[in-house]
N, C-alpha and C positions, 0 to 999 in steps of 0.2 A: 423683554421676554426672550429665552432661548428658543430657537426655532425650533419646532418636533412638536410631537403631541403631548398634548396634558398628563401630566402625570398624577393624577387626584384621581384616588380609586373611592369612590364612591359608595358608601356602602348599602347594600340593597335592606329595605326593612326587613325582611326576616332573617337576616344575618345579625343584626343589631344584638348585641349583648344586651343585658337588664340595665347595666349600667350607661350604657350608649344610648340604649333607650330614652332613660329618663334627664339624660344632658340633652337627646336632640330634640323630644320633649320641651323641657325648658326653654333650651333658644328658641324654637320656632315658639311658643307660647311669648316670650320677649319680644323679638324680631321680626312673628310675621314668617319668618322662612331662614332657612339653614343658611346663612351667608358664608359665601366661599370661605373664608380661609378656616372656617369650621367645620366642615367638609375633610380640609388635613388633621386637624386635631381632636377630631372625635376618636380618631383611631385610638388616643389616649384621651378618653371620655373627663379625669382630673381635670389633666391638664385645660380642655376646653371647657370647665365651669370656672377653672380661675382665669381663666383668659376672658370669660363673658365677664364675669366680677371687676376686673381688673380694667378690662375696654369699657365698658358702662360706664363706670365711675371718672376718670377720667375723659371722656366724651362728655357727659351729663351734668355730672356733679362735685367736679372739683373747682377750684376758683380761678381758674383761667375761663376767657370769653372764647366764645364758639370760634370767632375768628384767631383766637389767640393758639386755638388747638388745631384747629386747619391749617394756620398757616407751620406748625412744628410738624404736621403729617406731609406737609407738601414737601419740606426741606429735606427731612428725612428719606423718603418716598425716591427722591430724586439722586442725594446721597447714595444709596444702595439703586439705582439707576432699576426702577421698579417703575414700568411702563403703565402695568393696572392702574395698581394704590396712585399714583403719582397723576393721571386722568380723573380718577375720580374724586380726589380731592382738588384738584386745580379747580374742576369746575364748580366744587363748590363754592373754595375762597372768592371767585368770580359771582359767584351769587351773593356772597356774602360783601361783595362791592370792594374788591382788592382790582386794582387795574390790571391789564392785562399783562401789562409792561411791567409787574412787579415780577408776575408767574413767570413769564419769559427771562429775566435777568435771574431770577432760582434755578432754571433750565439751563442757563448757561454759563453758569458757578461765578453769578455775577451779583453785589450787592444790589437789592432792590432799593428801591427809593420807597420807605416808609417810615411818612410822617408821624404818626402815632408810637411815640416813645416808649409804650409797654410793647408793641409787636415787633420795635425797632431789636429793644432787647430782648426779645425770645429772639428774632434771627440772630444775634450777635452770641447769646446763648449757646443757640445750639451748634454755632462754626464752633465755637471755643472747646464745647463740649465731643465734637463728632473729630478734631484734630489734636496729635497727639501730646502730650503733657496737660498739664494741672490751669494750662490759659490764663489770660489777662485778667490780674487782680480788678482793674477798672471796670473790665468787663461783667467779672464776676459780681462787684459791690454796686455796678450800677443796676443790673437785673436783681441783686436781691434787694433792691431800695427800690423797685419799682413793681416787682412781682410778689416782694415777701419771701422768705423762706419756703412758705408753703407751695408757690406759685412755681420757684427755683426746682424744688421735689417733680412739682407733678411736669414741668417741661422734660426733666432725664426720665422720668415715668415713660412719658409719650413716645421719646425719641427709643426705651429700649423697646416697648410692646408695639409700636413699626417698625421699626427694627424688623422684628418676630413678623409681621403681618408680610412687610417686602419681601426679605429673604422666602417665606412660605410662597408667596407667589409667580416668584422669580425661578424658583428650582420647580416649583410646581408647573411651571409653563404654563399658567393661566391666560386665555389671552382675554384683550381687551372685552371683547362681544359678550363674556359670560357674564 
């Protein structure tokens, strides 16, 4: 996070457009409550119903495991060195029983040590995928012989719409506490 104040102007309800409305509406009917980085993207009311569509599905209901999508938020997260996103998913892959020592070797652009060959290739994935050129054929044919093609889509899914989520909270000055 860059030092200074929060940059997320908040919009008060009766400024809300019809259209803002019925997106913040929506999310909080989904979520429970307006979560930050929806907060930036209301201001483009679109844009945050396909970002709910798009994070849902991917979060919930694509065919990667909860752990498998954690651990592409953490990498990512950490990548664009995004202090939020990057707390608050470490601590979930740590609930989700990822040792400590894996999170910490992400943090310091270090291969973790993981056993499980499908999250082995998401991390391998996603170096291949976040560095620049076309990457290791090996690489490439071992994550889609172990994730599917379908599996291969929704990891560069993940990695562009964190992407989007870091970047938003990084410029935003989000800080951790919120």
């Amino acid at each position: 996070m860059t030092d200074g104040p929060t940059r997320i102007r908040e919009i008060p309800a009766d400024e809300l457009t019809e259209e803002q409305q019925k997106v913040f509406d929506d999310l909080v009917a989904g979520r429970g409550k307006l979560l930050t980085p929806y907060k930036i993207w209301i201001h483009s009311p679109k844009l945050a119903a396909a970002m709910e569509t798009t994070g849902t599905f991917l979060n919930k209901k694509g065919s990667l495991s909860e752990r498998e999508v954690e651990l592409t938020i953490v990498i990512i997260a950490t990548h664009w060195q995004d202090t939020y996103v990057q707390a608050a998913h470490v601590k979930r892959c740590l609930e989700l029983g990822y040792p400590q020592a894996a999170m910490d070797a992400i943090k310091a652009d270090s291969t973790p040590d993981l056993p499980d060959a499908r999250e082995k290739a998401v991390y391998d994935l996603c170096q291949i995928s976040m560095a620049p050129g076309g990457g290791s054929d090996e690489v490439y044919d071992q994550a889609t012989e172990l994730l599917g093609r379908e599996g291969v889509a929704e990891v560069l899914a993940l990695l562009g719409y964190y992407s989007a989520v870091a970047m938003a909270m990084k410029l935003h000055r989000v800080p951790l506490t919120k």
